[in-house]
C-alpha positions in Angstrom: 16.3 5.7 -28.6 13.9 3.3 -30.1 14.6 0.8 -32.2 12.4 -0.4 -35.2 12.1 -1.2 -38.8 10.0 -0.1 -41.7 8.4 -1.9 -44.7 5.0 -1.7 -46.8 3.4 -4.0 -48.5 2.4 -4.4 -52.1 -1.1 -3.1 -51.4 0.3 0.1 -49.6 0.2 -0.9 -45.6 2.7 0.6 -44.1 4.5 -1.4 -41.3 6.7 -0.7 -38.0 7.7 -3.3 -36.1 9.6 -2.8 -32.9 11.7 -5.7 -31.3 11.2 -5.7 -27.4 12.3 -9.2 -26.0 12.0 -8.2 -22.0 8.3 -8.7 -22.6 6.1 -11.8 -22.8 3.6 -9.7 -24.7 3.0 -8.0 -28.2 0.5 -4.9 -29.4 -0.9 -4.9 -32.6 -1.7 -1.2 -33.7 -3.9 -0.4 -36.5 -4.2 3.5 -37.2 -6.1 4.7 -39.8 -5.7 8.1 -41.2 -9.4 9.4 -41.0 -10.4 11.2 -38.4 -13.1 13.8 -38.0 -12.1 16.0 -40.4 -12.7 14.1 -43.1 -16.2 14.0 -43.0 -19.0 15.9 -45.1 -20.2 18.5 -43.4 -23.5 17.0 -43.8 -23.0 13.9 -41.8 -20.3 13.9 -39.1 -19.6 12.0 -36.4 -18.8 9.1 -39.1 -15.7 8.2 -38.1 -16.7 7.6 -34.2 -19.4 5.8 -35.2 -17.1 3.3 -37.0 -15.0 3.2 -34.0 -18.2 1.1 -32.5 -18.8 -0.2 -35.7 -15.4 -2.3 -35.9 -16.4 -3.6 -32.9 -19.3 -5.0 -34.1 -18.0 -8.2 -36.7 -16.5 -8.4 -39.6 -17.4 -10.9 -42.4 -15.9 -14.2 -41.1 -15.8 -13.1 -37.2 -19.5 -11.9 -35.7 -18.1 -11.0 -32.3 -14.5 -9.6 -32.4 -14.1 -9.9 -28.4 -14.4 -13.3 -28.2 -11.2 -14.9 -29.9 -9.0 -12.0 -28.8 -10.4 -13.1 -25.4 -9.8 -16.1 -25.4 -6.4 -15.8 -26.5 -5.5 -14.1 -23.8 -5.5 -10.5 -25.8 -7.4 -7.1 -24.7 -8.5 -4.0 -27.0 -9.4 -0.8 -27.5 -10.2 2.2 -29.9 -10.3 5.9 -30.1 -11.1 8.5 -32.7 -9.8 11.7 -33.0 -10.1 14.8 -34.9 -7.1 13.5 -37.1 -7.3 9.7 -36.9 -8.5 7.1 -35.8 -6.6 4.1 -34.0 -7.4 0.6 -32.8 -4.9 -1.8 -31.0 -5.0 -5.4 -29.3 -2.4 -6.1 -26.9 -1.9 -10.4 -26.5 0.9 -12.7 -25.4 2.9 -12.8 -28.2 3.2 -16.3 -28.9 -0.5 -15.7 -29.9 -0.1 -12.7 -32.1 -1.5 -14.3 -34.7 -4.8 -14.0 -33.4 -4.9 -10.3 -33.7 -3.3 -10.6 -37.2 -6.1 -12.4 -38.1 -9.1 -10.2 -36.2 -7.5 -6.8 -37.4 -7.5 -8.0 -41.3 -10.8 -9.6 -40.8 -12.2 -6.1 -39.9 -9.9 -3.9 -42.6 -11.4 -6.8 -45.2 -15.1 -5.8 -44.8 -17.3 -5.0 -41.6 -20.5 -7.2 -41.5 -22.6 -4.5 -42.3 -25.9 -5.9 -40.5 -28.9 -3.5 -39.8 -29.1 -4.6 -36.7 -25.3 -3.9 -35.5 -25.6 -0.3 -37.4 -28.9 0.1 -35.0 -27.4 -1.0 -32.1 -24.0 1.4 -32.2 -26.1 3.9 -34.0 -27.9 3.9 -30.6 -24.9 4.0 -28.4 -23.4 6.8 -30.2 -26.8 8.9 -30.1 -26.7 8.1 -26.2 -23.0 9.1 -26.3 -24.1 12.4 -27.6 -26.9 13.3 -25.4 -25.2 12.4 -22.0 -22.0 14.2 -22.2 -22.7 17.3 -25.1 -26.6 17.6 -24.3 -27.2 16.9 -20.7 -24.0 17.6 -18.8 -23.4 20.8 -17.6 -21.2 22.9 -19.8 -21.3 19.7 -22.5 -22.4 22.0 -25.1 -19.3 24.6 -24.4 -17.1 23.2 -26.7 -19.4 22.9 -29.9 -20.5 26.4 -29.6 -16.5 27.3 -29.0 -14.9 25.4 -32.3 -17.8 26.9 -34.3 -16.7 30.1 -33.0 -12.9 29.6 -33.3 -13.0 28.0 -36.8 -15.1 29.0 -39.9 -14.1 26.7 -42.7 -11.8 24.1 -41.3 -13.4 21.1 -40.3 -12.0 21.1 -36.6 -15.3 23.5 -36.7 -16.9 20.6 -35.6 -16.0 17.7 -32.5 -15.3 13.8 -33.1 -18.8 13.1 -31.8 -20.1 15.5 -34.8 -22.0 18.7 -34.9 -25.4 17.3 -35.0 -27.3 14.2 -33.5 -29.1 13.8 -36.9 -26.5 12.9 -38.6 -26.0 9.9 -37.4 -29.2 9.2 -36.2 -30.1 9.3 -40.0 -27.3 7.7 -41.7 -28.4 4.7 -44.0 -26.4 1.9 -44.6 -25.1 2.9 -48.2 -23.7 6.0 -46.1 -21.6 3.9 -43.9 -20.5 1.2 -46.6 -19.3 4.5 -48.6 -17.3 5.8 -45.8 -15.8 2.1 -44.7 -14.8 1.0 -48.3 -13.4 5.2 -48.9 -11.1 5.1 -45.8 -10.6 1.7 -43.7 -8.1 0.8 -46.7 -5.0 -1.1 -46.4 -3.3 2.2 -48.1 -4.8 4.5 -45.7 -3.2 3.1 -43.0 0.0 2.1 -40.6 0.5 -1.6 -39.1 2.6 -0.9 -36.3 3.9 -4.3 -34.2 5.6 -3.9 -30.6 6.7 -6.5 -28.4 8.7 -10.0 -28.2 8.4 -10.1 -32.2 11.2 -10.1 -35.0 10.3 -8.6 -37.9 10.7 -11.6 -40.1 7.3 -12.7 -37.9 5.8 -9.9 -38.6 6.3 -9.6 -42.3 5.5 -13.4 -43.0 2.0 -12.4 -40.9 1.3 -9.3 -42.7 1.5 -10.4 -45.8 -0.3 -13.8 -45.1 -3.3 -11.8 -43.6 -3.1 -8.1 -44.8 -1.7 -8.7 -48.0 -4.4 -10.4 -49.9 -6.5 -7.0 -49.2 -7.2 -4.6 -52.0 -5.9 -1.4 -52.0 -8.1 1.7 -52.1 -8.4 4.7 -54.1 -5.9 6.8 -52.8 -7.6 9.3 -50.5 -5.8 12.4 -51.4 -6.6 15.3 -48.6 -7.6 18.6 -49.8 -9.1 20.2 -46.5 -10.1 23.7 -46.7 -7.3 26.0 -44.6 -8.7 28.3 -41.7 -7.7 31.7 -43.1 -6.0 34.0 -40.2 -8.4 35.4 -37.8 -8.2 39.3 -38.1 -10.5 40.5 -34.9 -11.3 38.9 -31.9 -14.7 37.1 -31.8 -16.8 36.7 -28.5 -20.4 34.6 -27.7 -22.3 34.8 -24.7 -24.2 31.6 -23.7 -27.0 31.7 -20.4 -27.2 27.6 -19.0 -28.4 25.8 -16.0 -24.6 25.4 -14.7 -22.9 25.7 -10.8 -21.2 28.6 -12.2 -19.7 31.0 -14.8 -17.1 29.7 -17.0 -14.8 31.9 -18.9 -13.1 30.3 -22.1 -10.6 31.4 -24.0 -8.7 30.7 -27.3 -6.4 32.1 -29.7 -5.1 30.0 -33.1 -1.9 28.4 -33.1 0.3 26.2 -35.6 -0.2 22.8 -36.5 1.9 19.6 -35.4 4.9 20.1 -37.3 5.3 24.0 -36.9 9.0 25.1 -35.7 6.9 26.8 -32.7 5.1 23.3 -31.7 7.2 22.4 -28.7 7.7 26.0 -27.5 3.9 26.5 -27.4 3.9 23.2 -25.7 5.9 24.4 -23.1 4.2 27.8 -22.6 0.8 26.1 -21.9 2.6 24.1 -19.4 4.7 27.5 -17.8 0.8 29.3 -17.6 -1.5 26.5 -16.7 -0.1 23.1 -16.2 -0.7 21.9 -12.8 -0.5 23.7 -8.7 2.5 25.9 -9.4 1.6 27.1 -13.3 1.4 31.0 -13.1 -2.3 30.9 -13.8 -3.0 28.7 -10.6 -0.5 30.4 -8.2 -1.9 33.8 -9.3 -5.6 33.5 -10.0 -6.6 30.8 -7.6 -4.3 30.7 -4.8 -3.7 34.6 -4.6 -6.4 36.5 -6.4 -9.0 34.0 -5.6 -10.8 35.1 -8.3 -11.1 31.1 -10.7 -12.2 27.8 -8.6 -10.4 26.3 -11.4 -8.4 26.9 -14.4 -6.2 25.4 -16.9 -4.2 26.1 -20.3 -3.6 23.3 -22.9 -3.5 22.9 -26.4 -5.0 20.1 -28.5 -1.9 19.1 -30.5 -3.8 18.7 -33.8 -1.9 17.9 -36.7 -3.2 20.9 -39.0 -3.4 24.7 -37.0 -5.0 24.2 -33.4 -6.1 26.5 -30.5 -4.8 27.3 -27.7 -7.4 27.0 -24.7 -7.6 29.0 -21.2 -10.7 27.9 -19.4 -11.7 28.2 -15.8 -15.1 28.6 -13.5 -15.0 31.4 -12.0 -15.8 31.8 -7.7 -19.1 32.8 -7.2 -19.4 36.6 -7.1 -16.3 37.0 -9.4 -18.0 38.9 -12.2 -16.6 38.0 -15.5 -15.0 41.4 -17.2 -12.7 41.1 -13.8 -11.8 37.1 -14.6 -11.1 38.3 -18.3 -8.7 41.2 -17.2 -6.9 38.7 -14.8 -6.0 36.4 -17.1 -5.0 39.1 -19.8 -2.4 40.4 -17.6 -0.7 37.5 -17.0 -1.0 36.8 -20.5 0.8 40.5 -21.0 3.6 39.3 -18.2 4.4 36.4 -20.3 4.6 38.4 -23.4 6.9 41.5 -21.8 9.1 39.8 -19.6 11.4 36.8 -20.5 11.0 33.9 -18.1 13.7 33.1 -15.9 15.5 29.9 -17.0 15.0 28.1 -13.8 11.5 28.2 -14.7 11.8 27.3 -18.4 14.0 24.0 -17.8 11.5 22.5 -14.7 8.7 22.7 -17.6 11.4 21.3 -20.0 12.3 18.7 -17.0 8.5 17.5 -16.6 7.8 17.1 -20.2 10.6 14.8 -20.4 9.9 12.7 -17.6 6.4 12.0 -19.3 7.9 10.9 -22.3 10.7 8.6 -20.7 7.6 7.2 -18.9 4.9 7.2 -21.7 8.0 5.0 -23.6 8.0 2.6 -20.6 5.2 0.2 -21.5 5.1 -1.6 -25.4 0.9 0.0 -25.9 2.6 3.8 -25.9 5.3 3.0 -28.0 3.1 1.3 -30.3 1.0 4.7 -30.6 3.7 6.9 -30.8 5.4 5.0 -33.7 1.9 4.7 -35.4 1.5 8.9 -34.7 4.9 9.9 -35.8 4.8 7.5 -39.3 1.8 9.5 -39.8 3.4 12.8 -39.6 5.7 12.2 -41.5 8.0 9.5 -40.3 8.6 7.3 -37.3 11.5 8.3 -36.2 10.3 11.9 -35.2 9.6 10.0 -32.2 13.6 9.6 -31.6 14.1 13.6 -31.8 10.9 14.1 -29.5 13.1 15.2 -26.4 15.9 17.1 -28.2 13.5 19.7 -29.6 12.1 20.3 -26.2 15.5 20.6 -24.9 16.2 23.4 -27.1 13.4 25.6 -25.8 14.7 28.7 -24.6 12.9 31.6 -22.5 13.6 33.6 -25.4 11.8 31.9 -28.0 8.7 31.0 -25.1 8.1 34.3 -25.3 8.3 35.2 -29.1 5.8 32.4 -29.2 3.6 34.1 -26.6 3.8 37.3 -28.9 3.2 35.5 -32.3 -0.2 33.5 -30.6 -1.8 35.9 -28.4 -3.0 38.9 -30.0 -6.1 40.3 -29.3 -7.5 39.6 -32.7 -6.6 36.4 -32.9 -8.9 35.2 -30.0 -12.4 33.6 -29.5 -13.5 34.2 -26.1 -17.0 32.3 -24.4 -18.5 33.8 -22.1 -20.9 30.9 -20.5 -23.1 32.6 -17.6 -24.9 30.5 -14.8 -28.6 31.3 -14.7 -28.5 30.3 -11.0 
């Protein structure tokens, strides 16, 4: 059970803080709820580029490394489709440091031409090296077009098209900062050897004096219910074919969440998932394969991917993989292999918990969602998985005509 406590402050940050005095250290957590799917259409891949951005300076600090460095602190950022999250971690008798760096940053950006062209360039690079050149970098682009047609997870975090922000100007990105990266848009959440009177005297010392936005009220449009199964073929300069699969599933907070969880785990998490065992180790018919889900926190995919062996023609791979898919739906699993999924899954959370950086995400996620202590009731809802409802939830996701299927040919 973790401990914490809750307050926000007059400008609308929200604040956890969580007490952990067997630690010398401390973790500031800034999440801010923008992600990818709250750009225009017109020009995504916004909210990476800020991720580089807020790296960049803000108005009274030009290089945000430095005093965090010298303090003693490290950092880092990532974007997702859903948010977008940036945490120091510092001895905590310096904590005011990163109070000071992280408000700095929320306050205004520095907004200089040249740091715009410089991460402007790093993203561009970003984009070319692991979407354009790598081998199969493109696969999932042409995939969450295919999957979604008006939700914005139609498009990735590094966004659907180079030009967009290679032509971004300035008032584009001032817009987007001053629209999202507001102190009411976002959670403050504090782990480490910190008491909450601390922390509130430092929030509201160095976050409190910042205005609040407009509220940012979300109004995405919903991916209606895929009625018939869509297919692409794609022809690349790859090792080998790749089949990938994926069917539409619910979003973070559906009753089915943790059984779907589990499922992608039962089929193709790790040497002795089903998918493994049958299709590589006995059929020898995938090099590699996996099933996973992304977790997003409106409706997601479910994903089966895997190259196929050379001479493995495709229409066999697909028919593999849809009979263990029809297994999964007709037969209930036997317990014994329900609770080792159910056994793994908490193991990684117990160990995830371990260190003050995870908590400090997790309490920052599961405030977003709806309340921090959702975190506390993580393990039960696993626990009450049954083989029964694994399969209803196999039933309910995979029908035929709610999958997108890629078929992605070598030309070799």
């Amino acid at each position: 059970m973790i401990q914490f406590e809750k307050f926000e402050l007059d400008n609308g940050l929200k604040v956890v803080v969580h007490q952990d005095t067997s630690t010398p250290m401390a973790v500031v957590n800034v999440l801010y709820n923008v992600g990818a799917k709250d750009e225009d259409p017109k020009q995504t891949g916004f909210a990476h580029l800020f991720e580089h951005l807020m790296f960049g300076g803000s108005v009274n600090i030009p290089v945000y490394d430095e005093p965090l460095q010298r303090a003693g602190g490290e950092n880092n950022a990532y974007t997702t489709n859903d948010l977008t999250n940036y945490y120091c971690q510092i001895p905590a008798e310096n904590i005011e440091t990163a109070f000071w760096l992280e408000s700095d940053r929320m306050l205004s950006l520095a907004f200089s031409e040249k740091s715009l062209e410089v991460q402007r360039k790093v993203v561009c690079e970003e984009f070319k090296e692991h979407y354009i050149n790598k081998p199969y970098g493109d696969a999932w682009h042409k995939m969450r077009t295919l999957a979604y047609t008006q939700h914005p997870y139609r498009w990735m975090t590094i966004g659907a098209a180079l030009s967009h922000v290679e032509n971004a100007t300035m008032q584009d990105v001032k817009d987007f900062f001053f629209r999202f990266y507001r102190p009411n848009n976002a959670i403050l959440v504090v782990t480490g050897n910190v008491t909450t009177d601390q922390v509130k005297t430092l929030a509201e010392k160095w976050f409190g004096p910042i205005p609040a936005g407009e509220p940012y009220v979300r109004n995405l449009p919903a991916e209606p219910e895929q009625l018939k199964s869509k297919t692409l073929d794609v022809r690349a300069d790859v090792p080998l074919d790749m089949l990938m699969m994926t069917w539409h599933m619910g979003d973070r907070n559906d009753k089915y969440y943790h059984a779907t969880d589990l499922l992608t785990e039962v089929m193709g998490g790790g040497a002795s998932s089903r998918l493994y065992e049958q299709l590589i180790k006995v059929k020898q018919i995938f090099s590699s394969i996996e099933c996973y889900h992304f977790g997003t926190i409106d409706p997601g995919l479910l994903v089966i991917e895997g190259k196929l062996v050379k001479g493995v023609t495709m229409s066999v791979a697909e028919k593999a993989i849809l009979d263990e898919i029809e297994h999964i739906k007709n037969e209930i699993l036997p317990l014994k292999e329900v609770q080792k999924v159910i056994n793994k899954t908490e193991s990684l959370i117990c160990f995830e918990d371990m260190s003050i950086m995870n908590r400090a995400h997790s309490l920052a996620y599961y405030e977003l969602l709806g309340d921090a202590s959702l975190m506390n009731s993580e393990l039960k809802k696993y626990q009450e998985v049954t083989p029964q409802l694994i399969q209803e939830t196999a039933q309910r996701i995979f029908k035929d005509t709610n999958r997108n299927t890629l078929y992605y040919y070598s030309k070799n």
